[in-house]
TILO-135426 format. One line per 8 residues: number of its first residue (from 0); their letters; for each residue x, y, z of C-alpha. Coordinates in Angstrom, 3 decimals, padded with zeros to 6 digits, m for minus. Layout:
BEGIN
NUM> a> X,Y,Z; ...
! end
This chain:
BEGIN
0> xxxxxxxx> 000.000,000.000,000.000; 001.478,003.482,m001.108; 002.307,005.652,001.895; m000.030,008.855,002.423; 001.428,011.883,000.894; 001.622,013.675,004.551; 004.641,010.724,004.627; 006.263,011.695,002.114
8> xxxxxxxx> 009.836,013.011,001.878; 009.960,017.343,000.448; 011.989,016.112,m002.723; 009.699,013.137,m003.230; 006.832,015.724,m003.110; 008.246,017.954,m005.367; 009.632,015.767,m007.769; 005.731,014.247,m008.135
16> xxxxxxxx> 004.555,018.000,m009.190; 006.943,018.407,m011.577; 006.165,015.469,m013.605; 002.617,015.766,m012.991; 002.004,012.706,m010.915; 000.662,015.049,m008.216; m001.044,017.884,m008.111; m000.054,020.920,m005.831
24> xxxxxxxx> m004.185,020.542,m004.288; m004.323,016.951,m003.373; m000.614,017.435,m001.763; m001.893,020.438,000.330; m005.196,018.908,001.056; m003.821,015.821,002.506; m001.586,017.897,004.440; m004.078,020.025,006.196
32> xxxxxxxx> m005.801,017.340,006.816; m003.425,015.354,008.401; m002.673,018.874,010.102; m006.125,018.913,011.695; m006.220,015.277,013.042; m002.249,015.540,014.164; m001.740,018.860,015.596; m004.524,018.890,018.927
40> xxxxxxxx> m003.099,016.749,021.005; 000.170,018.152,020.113; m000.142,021.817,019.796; 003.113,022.103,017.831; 000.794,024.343,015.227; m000.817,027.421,016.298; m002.210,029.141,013.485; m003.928,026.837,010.604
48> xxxxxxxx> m003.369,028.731,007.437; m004.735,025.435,005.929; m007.816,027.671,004.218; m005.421,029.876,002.779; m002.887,027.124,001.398; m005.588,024.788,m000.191; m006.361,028.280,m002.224; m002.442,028.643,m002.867
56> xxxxxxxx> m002.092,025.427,m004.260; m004.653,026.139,m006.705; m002.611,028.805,m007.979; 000.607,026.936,m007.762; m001.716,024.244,m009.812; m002.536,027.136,m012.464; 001.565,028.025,m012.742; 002.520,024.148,m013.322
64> xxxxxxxx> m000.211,023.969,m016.284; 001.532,026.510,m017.805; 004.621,024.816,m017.949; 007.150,027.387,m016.963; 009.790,026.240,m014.679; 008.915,025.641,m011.209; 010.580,026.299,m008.244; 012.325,023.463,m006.230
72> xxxxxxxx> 009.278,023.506,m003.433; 006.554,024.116,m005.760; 003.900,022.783,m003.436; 005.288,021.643,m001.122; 003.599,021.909,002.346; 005.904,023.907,004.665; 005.397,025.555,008.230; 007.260,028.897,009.438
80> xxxxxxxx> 007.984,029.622,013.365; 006.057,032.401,014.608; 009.210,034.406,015.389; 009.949,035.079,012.094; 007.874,037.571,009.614; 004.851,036.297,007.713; 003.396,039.306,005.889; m000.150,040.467,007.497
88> xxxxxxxx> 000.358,038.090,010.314; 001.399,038.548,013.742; 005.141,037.819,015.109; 004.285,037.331,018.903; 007.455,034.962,019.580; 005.374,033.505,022.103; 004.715,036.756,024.003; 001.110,037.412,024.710
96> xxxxxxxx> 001.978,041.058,024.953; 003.233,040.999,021.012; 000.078,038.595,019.978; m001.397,041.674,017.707; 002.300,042.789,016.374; 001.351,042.500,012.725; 004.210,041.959,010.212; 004.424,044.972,007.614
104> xxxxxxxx> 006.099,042.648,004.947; 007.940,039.080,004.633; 011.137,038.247,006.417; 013.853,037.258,003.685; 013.561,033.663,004.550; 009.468,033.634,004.426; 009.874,035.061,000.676; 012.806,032.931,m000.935
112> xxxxxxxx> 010.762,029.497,000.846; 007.002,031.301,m000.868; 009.155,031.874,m004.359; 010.137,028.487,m004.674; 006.893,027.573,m004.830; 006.290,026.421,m001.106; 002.770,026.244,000.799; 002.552,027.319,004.192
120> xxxxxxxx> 000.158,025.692,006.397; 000.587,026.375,009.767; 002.916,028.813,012.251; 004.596,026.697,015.020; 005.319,027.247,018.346; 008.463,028.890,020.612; 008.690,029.762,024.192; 008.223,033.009,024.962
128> xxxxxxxx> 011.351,035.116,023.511; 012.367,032.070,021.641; 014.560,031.864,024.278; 013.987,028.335,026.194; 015.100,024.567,025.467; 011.385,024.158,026.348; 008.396,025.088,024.316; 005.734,026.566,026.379
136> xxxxxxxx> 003.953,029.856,027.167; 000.810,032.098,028.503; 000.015,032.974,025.099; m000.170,029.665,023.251; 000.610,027.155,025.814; 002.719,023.703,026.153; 003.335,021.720,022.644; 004.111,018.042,023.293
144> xxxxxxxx> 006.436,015.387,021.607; 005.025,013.157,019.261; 006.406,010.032,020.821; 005.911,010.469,024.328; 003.883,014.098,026.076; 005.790,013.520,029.509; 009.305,014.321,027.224; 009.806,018.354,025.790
152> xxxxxxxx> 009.452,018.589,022.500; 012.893,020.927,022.431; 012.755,024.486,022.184; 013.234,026.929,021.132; 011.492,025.350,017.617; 010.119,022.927,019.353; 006.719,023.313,017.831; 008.716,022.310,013.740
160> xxxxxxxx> 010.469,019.896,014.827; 006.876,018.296,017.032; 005.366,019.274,014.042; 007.902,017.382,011.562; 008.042,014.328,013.125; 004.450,014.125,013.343; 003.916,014.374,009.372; 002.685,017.804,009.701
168> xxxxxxxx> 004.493,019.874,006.453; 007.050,018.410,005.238; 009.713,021.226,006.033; 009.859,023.194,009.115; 010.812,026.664,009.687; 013.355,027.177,012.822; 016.442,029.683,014.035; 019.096,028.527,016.419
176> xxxxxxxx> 020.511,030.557,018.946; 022.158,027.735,021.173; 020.472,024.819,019.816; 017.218,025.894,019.018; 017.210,024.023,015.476; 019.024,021.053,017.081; 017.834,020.191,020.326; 014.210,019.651,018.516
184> xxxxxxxx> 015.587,017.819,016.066; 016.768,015.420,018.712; 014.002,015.653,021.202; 011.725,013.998,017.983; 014.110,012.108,016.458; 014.190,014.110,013.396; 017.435,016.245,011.177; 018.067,019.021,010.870
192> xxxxxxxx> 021.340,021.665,009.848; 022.116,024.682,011.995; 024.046,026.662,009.140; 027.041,028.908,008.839; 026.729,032.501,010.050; 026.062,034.042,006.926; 024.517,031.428,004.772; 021.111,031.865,005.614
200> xxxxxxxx> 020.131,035.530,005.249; 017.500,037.025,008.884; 015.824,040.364,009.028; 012.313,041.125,010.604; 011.053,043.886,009.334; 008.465,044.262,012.239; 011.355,044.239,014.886; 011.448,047.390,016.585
208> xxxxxxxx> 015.336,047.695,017.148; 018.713,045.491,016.166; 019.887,042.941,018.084; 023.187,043.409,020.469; 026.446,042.175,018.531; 026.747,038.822,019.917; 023.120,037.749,019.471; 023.789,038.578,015.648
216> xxxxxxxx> 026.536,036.541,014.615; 025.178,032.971,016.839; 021.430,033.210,014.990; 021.028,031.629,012.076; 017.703,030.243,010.179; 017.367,026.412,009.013; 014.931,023.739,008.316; 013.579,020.674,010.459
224> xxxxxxxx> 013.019,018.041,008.222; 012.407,014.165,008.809; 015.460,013.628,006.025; 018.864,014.297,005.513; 018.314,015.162,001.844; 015.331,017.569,002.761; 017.542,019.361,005.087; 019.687,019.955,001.845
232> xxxxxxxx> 016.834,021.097,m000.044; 015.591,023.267,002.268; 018.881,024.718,002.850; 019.517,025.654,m000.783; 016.381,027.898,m001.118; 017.238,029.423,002.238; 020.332,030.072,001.608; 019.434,032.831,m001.482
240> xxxxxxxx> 020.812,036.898,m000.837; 018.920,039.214,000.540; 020.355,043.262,001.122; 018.698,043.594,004.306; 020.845,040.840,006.337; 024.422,042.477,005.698; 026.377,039.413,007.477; 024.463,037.306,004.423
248> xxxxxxxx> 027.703,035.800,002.685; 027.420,034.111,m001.018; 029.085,031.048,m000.573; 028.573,028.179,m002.248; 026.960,025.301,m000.782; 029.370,022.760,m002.044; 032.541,023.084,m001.228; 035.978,021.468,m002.424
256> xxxxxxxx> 036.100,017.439,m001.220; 038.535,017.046,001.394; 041.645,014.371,001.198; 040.176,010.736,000.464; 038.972,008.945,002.764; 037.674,011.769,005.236; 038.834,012.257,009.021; 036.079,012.453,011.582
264> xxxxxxxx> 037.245,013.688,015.176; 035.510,011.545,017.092; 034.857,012.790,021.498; 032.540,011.517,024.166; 034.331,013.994,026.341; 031.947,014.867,029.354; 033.603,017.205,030.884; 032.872,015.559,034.499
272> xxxxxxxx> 028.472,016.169,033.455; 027.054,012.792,033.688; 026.667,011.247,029.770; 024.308,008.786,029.522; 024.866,005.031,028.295; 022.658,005.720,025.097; 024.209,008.855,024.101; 027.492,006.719,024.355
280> xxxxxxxx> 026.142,003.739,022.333; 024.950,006.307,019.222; 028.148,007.740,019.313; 030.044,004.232,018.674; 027.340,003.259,016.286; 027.409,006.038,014.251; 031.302,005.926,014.011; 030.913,002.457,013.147
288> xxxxxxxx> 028.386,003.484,010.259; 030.711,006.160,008.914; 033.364,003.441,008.892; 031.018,001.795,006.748; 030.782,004.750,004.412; 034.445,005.129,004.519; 035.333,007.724,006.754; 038.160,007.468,008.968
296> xxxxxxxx> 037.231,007.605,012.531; 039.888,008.950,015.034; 039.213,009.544,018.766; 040.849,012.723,019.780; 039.080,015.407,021.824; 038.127,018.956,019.770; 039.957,022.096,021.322; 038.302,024.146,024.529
304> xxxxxxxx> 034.917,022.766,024.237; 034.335,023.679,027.779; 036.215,027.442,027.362; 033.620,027.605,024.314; 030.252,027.237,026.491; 031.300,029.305,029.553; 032.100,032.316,026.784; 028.612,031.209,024.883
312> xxxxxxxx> 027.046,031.247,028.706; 028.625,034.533,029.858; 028.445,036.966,026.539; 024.942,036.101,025.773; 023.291,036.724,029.595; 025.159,039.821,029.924; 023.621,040.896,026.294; 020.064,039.349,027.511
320> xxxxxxxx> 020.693,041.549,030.531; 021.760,044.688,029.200; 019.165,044.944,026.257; 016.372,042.567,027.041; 016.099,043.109,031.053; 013.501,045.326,031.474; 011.417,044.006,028.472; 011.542,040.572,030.077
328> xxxxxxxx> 010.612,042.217,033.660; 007.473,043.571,031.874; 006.385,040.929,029.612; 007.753,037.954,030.295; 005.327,034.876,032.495; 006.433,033.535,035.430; 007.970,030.862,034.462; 010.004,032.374,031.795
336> xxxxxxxx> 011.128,035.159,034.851; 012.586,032.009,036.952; 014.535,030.223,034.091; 016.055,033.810,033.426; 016.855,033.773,036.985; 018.446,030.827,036.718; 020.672,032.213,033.612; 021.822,034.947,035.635
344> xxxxxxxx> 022.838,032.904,038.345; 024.624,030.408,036.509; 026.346,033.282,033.987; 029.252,035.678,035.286; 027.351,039.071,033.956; 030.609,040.891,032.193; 030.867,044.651,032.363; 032.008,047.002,029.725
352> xxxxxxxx> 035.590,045.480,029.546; 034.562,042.005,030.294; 032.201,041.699,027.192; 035.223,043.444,024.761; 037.520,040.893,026.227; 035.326,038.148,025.612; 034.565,039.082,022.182; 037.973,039.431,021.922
360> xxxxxxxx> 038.569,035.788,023.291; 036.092,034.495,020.416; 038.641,034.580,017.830; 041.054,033.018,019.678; 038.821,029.817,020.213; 037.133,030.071,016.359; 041.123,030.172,015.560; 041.728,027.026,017.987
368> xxxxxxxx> 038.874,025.138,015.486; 039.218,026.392,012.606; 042.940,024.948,012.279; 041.724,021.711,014.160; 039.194,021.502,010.865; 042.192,021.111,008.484; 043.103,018.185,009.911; 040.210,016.445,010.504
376> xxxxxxxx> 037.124,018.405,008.952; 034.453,016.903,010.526; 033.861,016.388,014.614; 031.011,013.394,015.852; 030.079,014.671,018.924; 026.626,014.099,020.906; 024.052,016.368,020.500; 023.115,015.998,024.726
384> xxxxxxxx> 024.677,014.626,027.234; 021.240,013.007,028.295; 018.131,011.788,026.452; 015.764,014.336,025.966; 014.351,015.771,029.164; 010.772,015.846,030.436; 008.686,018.498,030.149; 009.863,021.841,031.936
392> xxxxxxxx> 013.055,020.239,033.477; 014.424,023.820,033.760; 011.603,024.632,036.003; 012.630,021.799,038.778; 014.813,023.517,041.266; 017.368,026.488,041.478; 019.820,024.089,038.999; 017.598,022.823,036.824
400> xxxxxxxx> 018.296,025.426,034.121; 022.015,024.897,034.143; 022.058,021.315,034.517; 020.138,021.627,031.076; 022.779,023.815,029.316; 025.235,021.144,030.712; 023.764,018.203,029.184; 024.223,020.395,025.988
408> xxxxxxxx> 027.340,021.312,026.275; 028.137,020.286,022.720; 025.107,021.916,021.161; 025.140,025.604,022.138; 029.211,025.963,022.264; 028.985,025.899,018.103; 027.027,029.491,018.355; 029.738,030.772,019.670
416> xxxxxxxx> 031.874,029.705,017.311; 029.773,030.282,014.244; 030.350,026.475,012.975; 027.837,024.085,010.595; 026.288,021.784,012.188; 023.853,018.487,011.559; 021.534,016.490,013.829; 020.547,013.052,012.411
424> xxxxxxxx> 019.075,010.317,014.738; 020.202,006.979,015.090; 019.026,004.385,017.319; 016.449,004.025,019.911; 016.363,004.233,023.538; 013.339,002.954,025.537; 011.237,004.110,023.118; 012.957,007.349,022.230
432> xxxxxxxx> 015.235,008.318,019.422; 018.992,009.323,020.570; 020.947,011.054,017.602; 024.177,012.581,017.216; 025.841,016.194,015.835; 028.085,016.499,013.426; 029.819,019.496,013.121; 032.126,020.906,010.130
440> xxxxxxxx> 034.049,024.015,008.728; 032.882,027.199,008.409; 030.483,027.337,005.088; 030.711,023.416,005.295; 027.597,022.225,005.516; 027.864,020.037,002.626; 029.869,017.847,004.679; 027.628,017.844,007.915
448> xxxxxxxx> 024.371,016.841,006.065; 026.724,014.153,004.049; 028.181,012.484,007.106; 024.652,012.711,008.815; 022.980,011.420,005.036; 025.979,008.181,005.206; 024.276,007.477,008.688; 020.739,007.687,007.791
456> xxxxxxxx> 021.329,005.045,005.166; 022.403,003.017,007.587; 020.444,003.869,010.521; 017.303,004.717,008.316; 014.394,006.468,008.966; 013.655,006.225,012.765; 010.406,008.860,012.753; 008.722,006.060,010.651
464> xxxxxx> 008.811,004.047,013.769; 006.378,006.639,015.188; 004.148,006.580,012.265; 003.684,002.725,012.917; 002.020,003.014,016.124; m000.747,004.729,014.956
! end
């Protein structure tokens, strides 16, 4: 029996339009109505633009009959986070105090994922600020993970990559920050790449002021997808220029093929946090896949990891402080108000010459990796220390924030740095899916999404395990 089309992969959608085998309605009917039976329980979608899409698909139906070209997602069901512009639709970032901030036009990355032909149907949820490993708020409330609703979903795009794994769009819409593409992606066992400052051009044009220096060059924009080759996809419309982003770089997305056969850096450093036997087994088994593939695999530990996240820690809380205090003091819920707490205990807030320093101190570390990536230009790494947490683990005690960040240690170090990386999942743990990161060169994403692609084959598709229960 065929799968349903809400199974289906982005390029397998796509590729069905162009020859005609699908049309762009039936694709984006059976999405929004998978979307509607999915999405309750979950609450990974919060506004249904299904309406809207069935009567974009009809025009994306009109432009295939008349045989012109068609962009690489031409109807293809897609959602966007609802921290990013969507023209005449709000941008509330999960504040209930920004629920009615209309956007005035598209962000770059809403228009280059509409002009390749792309159907949104749905906005999905962030905690409030986008600023949590946990998505849940006062203005649209708790989304759930598909496989089990006592584990988080991830945040801060935890409502694509719920969304993703559950069938609903084929392509979802994140930013990352420290990990907010990636720890999703391995909450719900799903991929995803966390690109290159640069590739991916960001603006809002509803945002009332720029962001401080730091928080500019660690956010990026990339898709959740349930495969490796999506991801790539997805990526390469992205990834198009835009004037309004002025860090936007135009790089290519494939770059020259290292030395034959490539060296992985392989670490299950822990750094003293507790690392848990499953994050250790996907590590070995996805080094033994790559083997497979023929990589060579070489244990050796990456430079400073640990100097990396207390820099990451300290420069971002002391820019949360400085230019977000009082707006979180006024808007922000409760709960949002204790986990910032919890930041600002855990951080060392820098003054004037403490921040310069530690921007300062960036390059040295970027330098430290940079050269460690001509030797061995890919690093396997875990994605967490631990398997995904239960719901609102930060909200537990007076630690429960930092013990968080600990567990991904691996994740939100890389904003720091500015480096690629890829999430793919690869075996199951009581029931849950544990992946692994990969992370790569600057402007290397090519080779993230191929060493996480060489473990998928291998590994295969572990969010059709979900779909079988149902």
């Amino acid at each position: 029996m065929a799968k349903p089309l809400w199974q289906w992969s982005a390029c397998d959608l796509a590729a069905a339009i162009r020859t005609k085998d699908l049309s762009c309605v039936e694709v984006t009917q059976a999405a929004v109505a998978h979307m509607r039976d999915a999405n309750p329980p979950l609450n990974a979608v919060t506004v249904d633009s299904g309406d809207q899409a069935i009567e974009d698909a009809k025009k994306a139906d009109a432009i295939a009959a008349s045989n012109v070209a068609l962009g690489p997602l031409h109807g293809v069901p897609i959602t966007i986070k609802e921290n990013v512009d969507v023209k005449g639709q709000a941008t509330p970032n999960g504040v209930k105090a920004f629920e009615n901030l209309i956007a005035p036009a598209d962000s770059p990355i809403t228009r280059h994922l509409k002009e390749a032909g792309a159907i949104i149907i749905g906005r999905t949820n962030t905690p409030e600020f986008s600023f949590r490993a946990f998505t849940d708020n006062p203005l649209r409330g708790l989304t759930k993970n598909p496989w089990d609703e006592t584990i988080t979903c991830g945040g801060s795009s935890g409502g694509a990559g719920s969304s993703v794994a559950a069938g609903i769009g084929a392509i979802g819409h994140g930013n990352d920050i420290g990990g907010s593409l990636r720890i999703p992606a391995y909450c719900n066992g799903v991929t995803t790449i966390k690109p290159t400052l640069g590739r991916v051009p960001a603006y809002n044009p509803s945002a009332p002021e720029e962001r401080p220096p730091l928080m500019q060059i660690m956010s990026v924009q990339g898709p959740i997808t349930r495969e490796v080759r999506d991801s790539r996809l997805a990526l390469s419309v992205m990834a198009q220029g835009d004037p309004n982003d002025p860090w936007w770089v135009p790089a290519p997305l494939e770059g020259p093929r290292p030395a034959e056969p490539i060296r992985v850096a392989k670490t299950t450093n822990a750094f003293g946090f507790p690392m848990h036997p499953a994050v250790t087994q996907a590590i070995d088994t996805a080094a033994k896949y790559l083997e497979d593939a023929g990589y060579v695999l070489e244990e050796i530990d990456p430079p400073d990891v640990e100097d990396v996240l207390t820099l990451w820690r300290d420069l971002i809380f002391t820019e949360m402080h400085v230019m977000m205090g009082k707006i979180i003091d006024e808007y922000a819920g409760a709960d949002m108000k204790q986990v910032v707490a919890a930041y600002y205990r855990w951080a060392d807030v820098r003054d004037h010459e403490g921040y310069m320093r530690g921007l300062a101190e960036r390059t040295r570390l970027l330098r430290q990796w940079t050269v460690f990536l001509e030797k061995y230009p890919l690093v396997l790494c875990p994605a967490s220390l631990q398997p995904p947490f239960p719901v609102n683990a930060d909200l537990e005690d007076d630690d429960s924030a930092r013990k968080v960040f600990e567990a991904l240690t691996y994740i939100s170090s890389m904003n720091l740095l500015g480096l690629p990386a890829s999430i793919v999942p690869v075996l199951m743990n009581e029931g849950l899916p544990i992946g692994v990161q990969f992370v790569g060169g600057r402007y290397r994403e090519d080779l993230c999404l191929d060493a996480a692609q060489a473990v998928e084959a291998r590994a295969g598709i572990l969010v059709e395990q979900l779909w079988a229960r149902v």
